[in-house]
Every structure is written in structure tokens, then in C-alpha cells.
N, C-alpha and C positions, 0 to 999 in steps of 0.2 A: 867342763868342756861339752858335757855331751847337752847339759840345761843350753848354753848360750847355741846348738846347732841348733836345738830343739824353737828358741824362739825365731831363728832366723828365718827357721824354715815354717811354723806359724805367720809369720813378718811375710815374707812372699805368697803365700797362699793369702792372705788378706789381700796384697793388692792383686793380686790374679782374679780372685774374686770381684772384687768391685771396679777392675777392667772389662768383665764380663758381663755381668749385672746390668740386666737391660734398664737403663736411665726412669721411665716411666713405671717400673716396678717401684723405684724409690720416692713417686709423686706421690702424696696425700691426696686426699679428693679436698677437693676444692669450695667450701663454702664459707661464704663469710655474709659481714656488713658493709656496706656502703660507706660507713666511718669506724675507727674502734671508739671514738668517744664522742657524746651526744648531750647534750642541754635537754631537762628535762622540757617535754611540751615535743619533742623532739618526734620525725619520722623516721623508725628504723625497716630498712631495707634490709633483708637478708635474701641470701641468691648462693646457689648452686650452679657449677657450670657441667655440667654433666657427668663430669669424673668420678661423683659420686656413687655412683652405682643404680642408680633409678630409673626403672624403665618410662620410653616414650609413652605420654599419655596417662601417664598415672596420678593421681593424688596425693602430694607433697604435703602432708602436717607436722606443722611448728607448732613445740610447745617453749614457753618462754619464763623464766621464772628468775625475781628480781628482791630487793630487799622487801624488807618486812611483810612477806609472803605473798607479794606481786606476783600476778599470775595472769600471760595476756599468753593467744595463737592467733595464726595463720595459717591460710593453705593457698596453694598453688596447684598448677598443673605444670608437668615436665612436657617439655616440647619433643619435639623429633630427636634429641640428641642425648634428651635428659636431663637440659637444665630447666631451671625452674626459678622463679623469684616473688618473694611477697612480703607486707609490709605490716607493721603495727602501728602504734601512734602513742606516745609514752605518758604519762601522767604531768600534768604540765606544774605539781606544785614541787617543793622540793623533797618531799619524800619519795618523788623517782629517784633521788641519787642513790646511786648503789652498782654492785656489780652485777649482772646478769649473765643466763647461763640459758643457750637453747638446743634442743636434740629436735631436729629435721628427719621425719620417718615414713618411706615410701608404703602407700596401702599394697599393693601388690608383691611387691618386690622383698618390701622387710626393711629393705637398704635404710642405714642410718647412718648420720653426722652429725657433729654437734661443735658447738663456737663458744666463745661470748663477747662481754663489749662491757662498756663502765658507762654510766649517766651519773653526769660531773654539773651539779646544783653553780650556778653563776657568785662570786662571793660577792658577801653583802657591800655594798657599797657606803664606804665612810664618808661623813658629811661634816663638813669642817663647820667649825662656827665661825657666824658670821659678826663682822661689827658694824655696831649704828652707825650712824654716818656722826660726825659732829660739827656741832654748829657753831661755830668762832662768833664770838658778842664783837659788834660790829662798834667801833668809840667813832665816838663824834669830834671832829677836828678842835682842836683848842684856841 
């Protein structure tokens, strides 16, 4: 008896709790890509919209790291708000496919985030065989 008051009364304090619980406390910061998945040869956008904690004006570096020990950055400048966006350009053969992983790190501020995204190789395209044409022996009337 006294375990099931015990949870009842856990059970209310939870939702009390997350009645109260200002909404934007439980927002992530906010950075992504322009797509989650990309063709290699592909241009990746990555952007923050200011939620991330980075002060105006500062120096936004992307570090970007991808299979077989791919290794590309970027940097931006955060605007008045703190968002910020910049871009890569992916390796156009099929050894970009892979998953990728990048940490966004404000010079001032410290502030960091981090995402990723998949680079998905196009598949090979099957090529049927083709047949000769054939040529019917044409007879001559009898």
C-alpha cells in the first residue's frame, strides 16, 4: 500500500513538473543540414539558427569527418542573433558514401553542437542485353 501511494505521488509530481517546465528549456539548439542525405559530388549546407548558444559575430568552425578518414571544414560568422551557416562540397566519386559526423564550435564563446548526415553512392545501374536485330531471308516468289 504504501509502495503504490509512493508511486502515485512520484506519477503527480512528474506531471507537475513538466506543467511547469518552461517549453524552451526542453528545445535542443538547433543545427542541422539542408538535407539528411546527399549524393556524393554533393553540397552540404550546415546552419545554426541561433539557439545554439553562439555569440553575434563570432567565428563558427566546422569540423566534418566522413568514411575512410575523410576530413573536410567550414567556418562562418554568426549574425546578430547567432545563427550562422556554411557549406562543403563532398567528394564527387563513390568513396564519399558513408556516414558523417560534424561538431560546430564557437571561437569565443566555446559553445558547441554537433549533427550528422549519410552520403548515399547512386546504384549501379543494370544494363540489359541487348539483341541483334534479325534479318528474315527474303524468297523469291515461285
Amino acid at each position: 500500500m504504501i509502495k503504490f501511494k509512493f508511486f502515485n505521488a512520484l506519477t503527480i509530481a512528474l506531471i507537475l513538473f513538466q506543467a511547469v517546465l518552461p517549453i524552451p528549456a526542453l528545445a535542443m539548439a538547433s543545427t542541422n543540414t539542408n538535407q539528411l542525405d546527399y549524393a556524393p559530388g554533393g553540397v552540404v549546407t550546415i546552419s545554426g539558427d541561433g539557439s545554439d548558444g553562439f555569440a553575434a559575430g563570432e567565428n563558427v568552425h566546422v569540423d566534418i569527418s566522413g568514411p575512410g578518414g575523410a576530413s573536410l571544414s567550414c567556418d562562418a560568422t554568426a549574425d546578430d542573433s547567432g545563427a550562422w551557416s556554411c557549406q562543403v562540397t563532398l567528394a564527387s566519386d563513390d568513396s564519399a558514401a558513408g556516414d558523417y559526423s560534424y561538431t560546430a564550435t564557437g571561437e569565443t564563446s566555446a559553445a558547441s553542437t554537433s549533427g550528422s548526415f549519410i552520403v548515399t553512392a547512386p546504384a549501379t545501374p543494370t544494363v540489359e542485353p541487348t539483341q541483334e536485330s534479325t534479318v528474315e531471308p527474303t524468297q523469291e516468289p515461285i
